[in-house]
VOPAGU-2260 file (C-alpha; in pm, 1 decimal, decimal comma):
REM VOPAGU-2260
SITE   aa  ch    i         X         Y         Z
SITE  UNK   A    0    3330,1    1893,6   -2408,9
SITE  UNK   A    1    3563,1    1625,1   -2343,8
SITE  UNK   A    2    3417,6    1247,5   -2330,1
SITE  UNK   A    3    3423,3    1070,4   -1970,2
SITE  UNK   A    4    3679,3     831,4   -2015,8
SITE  UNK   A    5    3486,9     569,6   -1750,8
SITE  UNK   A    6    3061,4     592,4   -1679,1
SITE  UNK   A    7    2862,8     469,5   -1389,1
SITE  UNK   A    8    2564,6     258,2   -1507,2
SITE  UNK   A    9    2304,4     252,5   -1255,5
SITE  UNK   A   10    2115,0     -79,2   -1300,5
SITE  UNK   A   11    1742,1     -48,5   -1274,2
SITE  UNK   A   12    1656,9    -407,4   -1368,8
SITE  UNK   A   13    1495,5    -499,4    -996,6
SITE  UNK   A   14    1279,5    -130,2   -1048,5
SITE  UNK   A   15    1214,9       0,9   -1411,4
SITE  UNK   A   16    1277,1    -352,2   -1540,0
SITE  UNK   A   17    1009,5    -561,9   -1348,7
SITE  UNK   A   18     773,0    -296,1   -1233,3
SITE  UNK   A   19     540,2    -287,9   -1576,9
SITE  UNK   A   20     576,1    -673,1   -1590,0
SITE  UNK   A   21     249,7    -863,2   -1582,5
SITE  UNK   A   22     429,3   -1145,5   -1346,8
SITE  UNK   A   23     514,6   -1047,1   -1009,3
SITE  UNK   A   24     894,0   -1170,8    -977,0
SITE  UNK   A   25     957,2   -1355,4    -605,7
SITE  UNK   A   26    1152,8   -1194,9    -371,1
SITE  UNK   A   27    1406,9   -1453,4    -367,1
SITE  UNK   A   28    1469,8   -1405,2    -730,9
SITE  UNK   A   29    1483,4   -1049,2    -722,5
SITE  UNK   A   30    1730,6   -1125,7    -445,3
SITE  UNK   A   31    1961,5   -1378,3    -684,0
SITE  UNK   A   32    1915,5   -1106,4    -966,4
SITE  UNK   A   33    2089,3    -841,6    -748,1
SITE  UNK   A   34    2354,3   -1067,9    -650,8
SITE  UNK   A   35    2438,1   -1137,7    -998,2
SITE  UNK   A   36    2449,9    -742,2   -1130,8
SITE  UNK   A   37    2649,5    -723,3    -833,8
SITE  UNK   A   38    2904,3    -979,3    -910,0
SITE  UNK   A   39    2948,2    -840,1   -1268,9
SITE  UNK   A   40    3041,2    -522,5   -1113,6
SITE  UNK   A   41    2776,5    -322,2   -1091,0
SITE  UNK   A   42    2806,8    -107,2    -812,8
SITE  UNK   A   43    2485,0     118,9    -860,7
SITE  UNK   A   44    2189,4     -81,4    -808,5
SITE  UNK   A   45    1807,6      41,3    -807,1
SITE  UNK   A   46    1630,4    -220,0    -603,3
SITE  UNK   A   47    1249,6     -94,5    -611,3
SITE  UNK   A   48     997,7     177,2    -561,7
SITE  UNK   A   49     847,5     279,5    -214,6
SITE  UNK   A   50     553,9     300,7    -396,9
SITE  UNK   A   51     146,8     203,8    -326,7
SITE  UNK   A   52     150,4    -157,9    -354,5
SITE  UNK   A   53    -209,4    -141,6    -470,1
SITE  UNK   A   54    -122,8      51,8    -801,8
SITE  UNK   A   55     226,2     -95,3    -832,0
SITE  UNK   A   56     204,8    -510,3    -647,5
SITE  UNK   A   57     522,0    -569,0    -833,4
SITE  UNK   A   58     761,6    -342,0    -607,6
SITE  UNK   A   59     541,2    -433,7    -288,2
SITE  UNK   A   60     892,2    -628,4    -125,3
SITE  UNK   A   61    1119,1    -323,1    -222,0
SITE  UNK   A   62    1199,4    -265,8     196,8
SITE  UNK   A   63    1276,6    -679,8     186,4
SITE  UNK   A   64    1486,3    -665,6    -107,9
SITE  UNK   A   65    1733,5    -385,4       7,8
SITE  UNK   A   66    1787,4    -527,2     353,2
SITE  UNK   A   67    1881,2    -838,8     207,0
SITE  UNK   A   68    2130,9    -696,5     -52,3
SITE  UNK   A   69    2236,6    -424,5     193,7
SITE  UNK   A   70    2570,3    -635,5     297,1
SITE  UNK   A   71    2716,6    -528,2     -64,2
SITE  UNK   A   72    2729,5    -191,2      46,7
SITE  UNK   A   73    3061,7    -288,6     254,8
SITE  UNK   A   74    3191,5    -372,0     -82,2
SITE  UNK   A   75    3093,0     -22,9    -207,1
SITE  UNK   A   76    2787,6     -96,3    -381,2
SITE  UNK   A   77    2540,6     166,1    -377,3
SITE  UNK   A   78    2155,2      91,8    -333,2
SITE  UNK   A   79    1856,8     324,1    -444,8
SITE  UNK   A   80    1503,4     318,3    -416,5
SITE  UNK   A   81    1237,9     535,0    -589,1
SITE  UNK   A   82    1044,9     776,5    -340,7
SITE  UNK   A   83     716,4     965,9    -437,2
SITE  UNK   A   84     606,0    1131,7    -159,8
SITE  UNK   A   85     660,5    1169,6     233,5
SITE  UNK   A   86     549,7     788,5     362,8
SITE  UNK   A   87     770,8     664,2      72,8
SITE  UNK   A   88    1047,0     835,7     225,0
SITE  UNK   A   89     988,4     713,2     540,0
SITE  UNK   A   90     899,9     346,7     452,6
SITE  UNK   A   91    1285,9     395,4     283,9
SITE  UNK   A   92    1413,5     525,8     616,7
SITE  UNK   A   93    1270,1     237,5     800,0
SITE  UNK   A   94    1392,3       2,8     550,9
SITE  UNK   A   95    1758,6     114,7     635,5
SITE  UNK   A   96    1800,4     307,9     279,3
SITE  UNK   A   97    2095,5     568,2     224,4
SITE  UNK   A   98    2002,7     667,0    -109,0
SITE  UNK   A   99    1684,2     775,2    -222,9
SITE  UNK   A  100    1533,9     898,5    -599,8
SITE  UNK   A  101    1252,9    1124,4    -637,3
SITE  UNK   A  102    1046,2    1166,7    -928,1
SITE  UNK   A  103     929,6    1424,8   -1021,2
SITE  UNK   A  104     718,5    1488,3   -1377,5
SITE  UNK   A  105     853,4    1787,5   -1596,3
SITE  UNK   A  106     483,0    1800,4   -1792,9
SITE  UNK   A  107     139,3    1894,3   -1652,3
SITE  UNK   A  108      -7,1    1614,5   -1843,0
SITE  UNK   A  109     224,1    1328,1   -1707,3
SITE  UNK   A  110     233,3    1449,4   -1412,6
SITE  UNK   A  111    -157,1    1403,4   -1341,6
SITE  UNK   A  112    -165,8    1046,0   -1517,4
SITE  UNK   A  113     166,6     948,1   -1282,7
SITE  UNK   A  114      82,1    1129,0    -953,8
SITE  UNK   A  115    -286,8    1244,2    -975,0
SITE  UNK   A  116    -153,2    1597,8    -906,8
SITE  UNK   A  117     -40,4    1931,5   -1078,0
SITE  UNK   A  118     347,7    1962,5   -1130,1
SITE  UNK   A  119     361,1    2261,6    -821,1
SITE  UNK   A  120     124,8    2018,8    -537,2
SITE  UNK   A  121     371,7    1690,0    -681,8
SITE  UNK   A  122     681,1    1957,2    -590,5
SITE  UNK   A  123     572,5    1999,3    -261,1
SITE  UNK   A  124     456,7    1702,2    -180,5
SITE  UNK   A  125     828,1    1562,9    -303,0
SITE  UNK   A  126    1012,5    1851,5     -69,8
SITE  UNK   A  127     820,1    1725,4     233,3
SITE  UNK   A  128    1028,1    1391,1     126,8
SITE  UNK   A  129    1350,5    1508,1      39,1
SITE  UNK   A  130    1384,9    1744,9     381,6
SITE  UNK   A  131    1257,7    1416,4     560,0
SITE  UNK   A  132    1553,8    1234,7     378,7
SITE  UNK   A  133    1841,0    1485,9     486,0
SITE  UNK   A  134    1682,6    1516,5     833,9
SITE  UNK   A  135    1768,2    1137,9     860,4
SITE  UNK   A  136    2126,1    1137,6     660,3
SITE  UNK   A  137    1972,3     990,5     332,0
SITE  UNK   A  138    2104,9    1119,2      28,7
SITE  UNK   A  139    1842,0    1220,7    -239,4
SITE  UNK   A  140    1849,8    1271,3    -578,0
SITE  UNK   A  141    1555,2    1414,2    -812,1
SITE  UNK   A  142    1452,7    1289,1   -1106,6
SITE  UNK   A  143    1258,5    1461,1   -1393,7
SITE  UNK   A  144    1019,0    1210,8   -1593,0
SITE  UNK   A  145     919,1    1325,7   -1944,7
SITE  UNK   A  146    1223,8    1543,1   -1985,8
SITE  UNK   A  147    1217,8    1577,5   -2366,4
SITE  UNK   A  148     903,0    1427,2   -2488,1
SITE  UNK   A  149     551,2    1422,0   -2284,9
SITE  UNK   A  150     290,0    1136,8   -2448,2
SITE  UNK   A  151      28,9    1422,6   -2330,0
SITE  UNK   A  152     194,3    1792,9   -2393,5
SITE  UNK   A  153     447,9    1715,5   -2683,3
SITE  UNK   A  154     812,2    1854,7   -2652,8
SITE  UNK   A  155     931,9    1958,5   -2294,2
SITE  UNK   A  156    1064,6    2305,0   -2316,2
SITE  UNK   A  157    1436,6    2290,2   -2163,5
SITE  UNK   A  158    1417,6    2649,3   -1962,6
SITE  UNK   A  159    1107,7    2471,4   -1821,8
SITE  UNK   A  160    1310,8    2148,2   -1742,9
SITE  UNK   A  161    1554,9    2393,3   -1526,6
SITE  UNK   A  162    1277,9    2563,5   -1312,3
SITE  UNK   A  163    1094,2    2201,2   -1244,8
SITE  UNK   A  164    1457,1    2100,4   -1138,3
SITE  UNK   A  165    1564,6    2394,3    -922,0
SITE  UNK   A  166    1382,6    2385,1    -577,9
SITE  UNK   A  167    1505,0    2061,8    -565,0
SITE  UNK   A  168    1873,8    2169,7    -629,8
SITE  UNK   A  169    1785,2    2413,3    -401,2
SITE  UNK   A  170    1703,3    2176,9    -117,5
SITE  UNK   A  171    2019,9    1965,0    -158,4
SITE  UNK   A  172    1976,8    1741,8    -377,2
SITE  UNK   A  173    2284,7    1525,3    -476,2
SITE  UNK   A  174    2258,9    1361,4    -853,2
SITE  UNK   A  175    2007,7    1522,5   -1117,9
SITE  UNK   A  176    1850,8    1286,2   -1360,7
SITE  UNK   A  177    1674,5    1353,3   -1700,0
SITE  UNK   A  178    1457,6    1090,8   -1848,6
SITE  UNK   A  179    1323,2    1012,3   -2178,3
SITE  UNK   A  180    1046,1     839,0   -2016,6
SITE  UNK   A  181     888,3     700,1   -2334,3
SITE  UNK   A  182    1186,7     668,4   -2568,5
SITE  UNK   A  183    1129,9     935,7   -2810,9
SITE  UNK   A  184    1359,7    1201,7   -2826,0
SITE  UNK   A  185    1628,5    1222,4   -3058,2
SITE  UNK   A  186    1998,7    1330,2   -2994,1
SITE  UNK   A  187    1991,3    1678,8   -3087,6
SITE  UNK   A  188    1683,7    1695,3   -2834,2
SITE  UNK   A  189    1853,6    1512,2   -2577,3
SITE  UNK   A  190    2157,1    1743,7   -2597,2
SITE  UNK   A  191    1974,0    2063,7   -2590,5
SITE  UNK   A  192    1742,9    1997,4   -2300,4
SITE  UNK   A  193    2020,8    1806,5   -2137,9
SITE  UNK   A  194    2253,9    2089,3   -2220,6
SITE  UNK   A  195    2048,4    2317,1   -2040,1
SITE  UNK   A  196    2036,7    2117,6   -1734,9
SITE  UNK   A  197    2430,6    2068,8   -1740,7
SITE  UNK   A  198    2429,5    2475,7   -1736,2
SITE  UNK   A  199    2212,8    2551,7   -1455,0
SITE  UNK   A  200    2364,1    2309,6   -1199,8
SITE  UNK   A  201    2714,5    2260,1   -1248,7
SITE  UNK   A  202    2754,4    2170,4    -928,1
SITE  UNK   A  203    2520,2    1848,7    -981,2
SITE  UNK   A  204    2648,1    1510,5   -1157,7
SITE  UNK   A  205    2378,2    1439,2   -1426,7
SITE  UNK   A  206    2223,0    1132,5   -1490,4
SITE  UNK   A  207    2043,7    1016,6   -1829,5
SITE  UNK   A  208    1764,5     722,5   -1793,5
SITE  UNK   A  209    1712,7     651,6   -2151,5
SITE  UNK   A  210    1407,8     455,7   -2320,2
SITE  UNK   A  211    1452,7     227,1   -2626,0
SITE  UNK   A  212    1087,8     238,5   -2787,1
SITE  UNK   A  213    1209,6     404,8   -3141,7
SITE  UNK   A  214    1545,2     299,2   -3122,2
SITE  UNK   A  215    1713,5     601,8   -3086,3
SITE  UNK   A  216    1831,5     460,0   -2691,1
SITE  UNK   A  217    2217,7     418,5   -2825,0
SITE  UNK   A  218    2253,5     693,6   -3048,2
SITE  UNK   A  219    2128,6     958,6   -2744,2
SITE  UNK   A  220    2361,1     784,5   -2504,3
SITE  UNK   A  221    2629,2     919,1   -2824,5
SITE  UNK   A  222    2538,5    1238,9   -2774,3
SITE  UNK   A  223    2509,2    1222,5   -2416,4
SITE  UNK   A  224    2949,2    1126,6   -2364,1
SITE  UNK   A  225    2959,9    1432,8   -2618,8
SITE  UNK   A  226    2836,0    1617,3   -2354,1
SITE  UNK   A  227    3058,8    1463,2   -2080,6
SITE  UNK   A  228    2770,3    1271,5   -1947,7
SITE  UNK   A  229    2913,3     971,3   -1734,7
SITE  UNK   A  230    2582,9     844,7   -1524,7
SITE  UNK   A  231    2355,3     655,4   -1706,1
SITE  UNK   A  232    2049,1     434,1   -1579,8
SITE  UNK   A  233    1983,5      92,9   -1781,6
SITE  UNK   A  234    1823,3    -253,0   -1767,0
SITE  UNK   A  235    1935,8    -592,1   -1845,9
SITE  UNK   A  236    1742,7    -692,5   -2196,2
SITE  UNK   A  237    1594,8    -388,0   -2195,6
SITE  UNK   A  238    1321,0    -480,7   -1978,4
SITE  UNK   A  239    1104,0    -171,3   -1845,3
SITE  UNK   A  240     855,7     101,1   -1890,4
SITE  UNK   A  241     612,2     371,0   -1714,9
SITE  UNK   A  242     314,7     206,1   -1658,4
SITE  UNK   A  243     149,9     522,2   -1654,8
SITE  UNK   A  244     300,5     696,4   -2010,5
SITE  UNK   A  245      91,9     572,0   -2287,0
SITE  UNK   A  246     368,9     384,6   -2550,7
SITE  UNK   A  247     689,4     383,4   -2330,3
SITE  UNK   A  248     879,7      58,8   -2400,0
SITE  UNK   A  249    1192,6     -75,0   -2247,8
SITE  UNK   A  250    1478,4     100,9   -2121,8
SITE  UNK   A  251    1809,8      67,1   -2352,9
SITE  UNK   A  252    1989,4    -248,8   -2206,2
SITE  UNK   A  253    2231,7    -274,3   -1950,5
SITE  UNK   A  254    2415,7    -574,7   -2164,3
SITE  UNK   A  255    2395,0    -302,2   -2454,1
SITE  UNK   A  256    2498,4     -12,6   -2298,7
SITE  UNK   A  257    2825,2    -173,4   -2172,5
SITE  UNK   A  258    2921,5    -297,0   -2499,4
SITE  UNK   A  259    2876,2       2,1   -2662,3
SITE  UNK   A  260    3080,4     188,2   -2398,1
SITE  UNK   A  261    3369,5     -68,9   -2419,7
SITE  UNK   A  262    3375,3     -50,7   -2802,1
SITE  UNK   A  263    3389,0     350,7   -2747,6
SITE  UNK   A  264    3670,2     295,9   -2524,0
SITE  UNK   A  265    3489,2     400,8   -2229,6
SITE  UNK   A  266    3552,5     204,5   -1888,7
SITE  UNK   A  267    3244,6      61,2   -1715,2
SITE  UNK   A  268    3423,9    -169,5   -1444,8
SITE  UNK   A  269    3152,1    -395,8   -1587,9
SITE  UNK   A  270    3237,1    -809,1   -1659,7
SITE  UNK   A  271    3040,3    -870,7   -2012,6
SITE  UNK   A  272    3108,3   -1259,0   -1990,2
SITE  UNK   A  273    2928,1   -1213,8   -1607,1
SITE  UNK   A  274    2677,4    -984,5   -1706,1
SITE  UNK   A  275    2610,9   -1247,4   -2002,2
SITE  UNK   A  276    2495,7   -1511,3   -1716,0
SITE  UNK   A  277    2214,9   -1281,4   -1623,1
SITE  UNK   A  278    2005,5   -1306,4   -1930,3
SITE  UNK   A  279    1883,4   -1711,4   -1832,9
SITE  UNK   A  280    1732,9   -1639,3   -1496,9
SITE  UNK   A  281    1573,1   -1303,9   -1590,4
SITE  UNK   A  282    1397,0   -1452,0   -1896,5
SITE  UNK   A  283    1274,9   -1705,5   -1672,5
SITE  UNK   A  284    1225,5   -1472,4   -1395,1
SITE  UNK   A  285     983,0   -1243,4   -1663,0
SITE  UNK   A  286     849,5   -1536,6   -1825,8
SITE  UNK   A  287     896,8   -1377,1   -2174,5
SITE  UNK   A  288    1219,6   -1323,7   -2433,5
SITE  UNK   A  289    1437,4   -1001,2   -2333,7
SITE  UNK   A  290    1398,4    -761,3   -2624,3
SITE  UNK   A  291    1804,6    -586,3   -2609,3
SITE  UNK   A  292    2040,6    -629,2   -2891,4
SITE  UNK   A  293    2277,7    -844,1   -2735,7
SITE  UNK   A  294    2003,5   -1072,9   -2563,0
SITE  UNK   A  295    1971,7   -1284,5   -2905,1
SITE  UNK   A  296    2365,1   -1282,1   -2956,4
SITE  UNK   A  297    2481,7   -1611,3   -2805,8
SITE  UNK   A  298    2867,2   -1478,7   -2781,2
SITE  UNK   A  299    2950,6   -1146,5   -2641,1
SITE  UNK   A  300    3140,0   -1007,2   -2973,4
SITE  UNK   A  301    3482,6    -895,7   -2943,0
SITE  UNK   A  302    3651,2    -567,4   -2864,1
SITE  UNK   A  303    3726,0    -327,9   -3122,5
SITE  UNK   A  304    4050,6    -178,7   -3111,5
SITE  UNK   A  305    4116,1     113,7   -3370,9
């Protein structure tokens, strides 16, 4: 396979990255955040969850936050919000979303901890919300959680990581994204359960959301371009984590990822000197240091040129 000579990043700071935080981040921050992703040219943003604002208060002003970034979308700047179940879907509607994610778990065991249901009710309960999304012209994409590694049932089979995924495919959906939800696979894991994925729906961009927590983050995101992989999720500082998967840390960084991809030779349409700018108000935004490899590196190091 052939490496992607340019990669989407889809920025999940505003979801993944402030939903496990113990602060709750004001909607005018989260607001300024966006606007600065968006001027270092990030032009996939994930804004929040349409979630229940009793088990997750920090993404209670998701619907606020996309109407307020929405303008961008003139400049070709994608928004998406996580969707778990039928009202989510509808709350998005309402809130003028055209791009929805559903998540879905791809273990029993995480599944019950992150939806209080077995993986065939959650499927259901997620079609009811994906044929509500086309019926209104919102794109949806499905998600699998726990793609490689479950906290609870150990390695996720990958022939069992296809049949989670298919009624979804099935239904329509757009983008399919695998996730190493608690930062523990390796890249021969990755690339076999990935691989599989890749096979069944060739018709289907994937997407890799990648977890940092044993530092394998950049060398799966390796294997992952070996595989022609050019959608990736990410973070800024690596901020993030699954409130409801025992030991999942942050997700690899968004400041990372891009120089990484730049040193590989691989075009993000990303400005690291702007992106740089971001780290200041998030740390004060969190309250706490930003735990990414570049986030302790004053100057952005230079390009490598073979």
């Amino acid at each position: 396979m052939v490496r992607p000579t340019s990669v989407t990043i889809l920025d999940t700071t505003l979801r993944d990255g402030l939903q496990i935080e113990d602060a709750i981040v004001p909607t005018d921050a989260k607001v300024a955040l966006g606007e600065q992703l968006i001027a270092a040219g990030l032009k996939e943003i994930e804004v929040g969850s349409f979630v229940n604002p009793k088990k997750v208060p920090q993404m209670a002003d998701t619907g606020e936050v996309l109407q307020r970034l929405q303008s961008h979308e003139a400049e070709g700047v994608d928004f998406f919000t996580l969707v778990f179940n039928l009202k989510g879907a509808q709350r998005a509607v309402d809130a003028g979303a055209k791009n929805i994610k559903l998540v879905l778990s791809a273990s029993e065991g995480h599944s019950q901890a992150n939806s209080d249901a077995p993986i065939a009710q959650a499927t259901q309960r997620l079609l009811e919300a994906a044929t509500f999304a086309k019926d209104n012209g919102v794109r949806f994409d499905i998600a699998t959680a726990v793609s490689f590694i479950c906290p609870f049932d150990g390695i996720t089979d990958a022939d069992h990581l296809v049949e989670v995924l298919r009624p979804f495919v099935d239904a329509g959906a757009h983008g399919v994204g695998v996730a190493d939800t608690i930062g523990n696979a390796n890249p021969s894991l990755v690339a076999r359960n990935t691989s599989a994925v890749i096979e069944a729906f060739p018709g289907n961009p994937v997407n890799l959301h990648l977890h940092d927590t044993y530092n394998f983050g950049m060398a799966n995101v390796i294997a992952a371009l070996d595989l022609g992989i050019s959608n990736f999720d990410a973070a800024m500082g690596g901020l993030g984590g699954c409130p409801f998967a025992p030991g999942a840390a942050g997700n690899i960084g968004t400041d990372d990822l891009v120089h990484l991809l730049h040193r590989e030779g691989v075009n993000t349409g990303v400005d690291v000197e702007a992106l740089s700018t971001i780290r200041e108000p998030l740390t004060a935004a969190v309250g706490h240091e930003l735990t990414s490899s570049l986030s302790s590196i004053p100057a952005v190091p230079a390009a490598y040129h073979a």
